[in-house]
N, C-alpha and C positions, 0 to 999 in steps of 0.2 A: 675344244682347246683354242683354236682359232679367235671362237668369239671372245673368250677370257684372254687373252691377248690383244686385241679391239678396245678390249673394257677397257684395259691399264693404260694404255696407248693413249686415250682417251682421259683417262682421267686424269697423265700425266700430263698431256696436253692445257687441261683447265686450270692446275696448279700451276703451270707456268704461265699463262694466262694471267690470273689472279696474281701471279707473284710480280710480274712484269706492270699489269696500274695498279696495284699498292706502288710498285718503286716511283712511278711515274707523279701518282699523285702526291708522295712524299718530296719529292723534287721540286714539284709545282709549290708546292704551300711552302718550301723553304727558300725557293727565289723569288715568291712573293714578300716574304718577311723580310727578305734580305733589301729588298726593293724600298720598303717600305720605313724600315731602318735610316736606307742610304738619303730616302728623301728629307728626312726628319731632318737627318744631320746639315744636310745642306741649308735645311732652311736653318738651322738654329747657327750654320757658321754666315749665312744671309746676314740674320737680323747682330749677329756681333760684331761685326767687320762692316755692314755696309758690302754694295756691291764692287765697287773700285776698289776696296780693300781685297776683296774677296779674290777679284780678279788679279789682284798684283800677285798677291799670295802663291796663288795657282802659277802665276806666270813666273816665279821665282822658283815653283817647286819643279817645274816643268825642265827651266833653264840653267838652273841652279846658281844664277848670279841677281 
């Protein structure tokens, strides 16, 4: 009995395990995208504004005047 208690104990352990880096790696690969998204956008609001544009912009959104 003992030892069939050990087992479950254990195998509960592994599925939590298992359940905790799947979440981890799902998390990873979605702030990666998310990263990789945000870069994108920077560059593409870069090359349409120019960087002085770019910068007012922010410092407008920042300040609000």
């Amino acid at each position: 009995m003992a030892a069939n208690i050990q087992t479950i104990t254990q195998t509960q352990a592994k599925v939590g395990y298992e359940t905790s880096k799947f979440a981890l790696g799902v998390g990873m690969a979605s702030a990666t995208m998310i990263g990789i998204w945000a870069t994108a956008c920077m560059a593409s609001v870069l090359l349409s504004n120019g960087l002085g544009g770019t910068f007012k912009a922010l410092f407008t959104a920042i300040t609000g005047s």
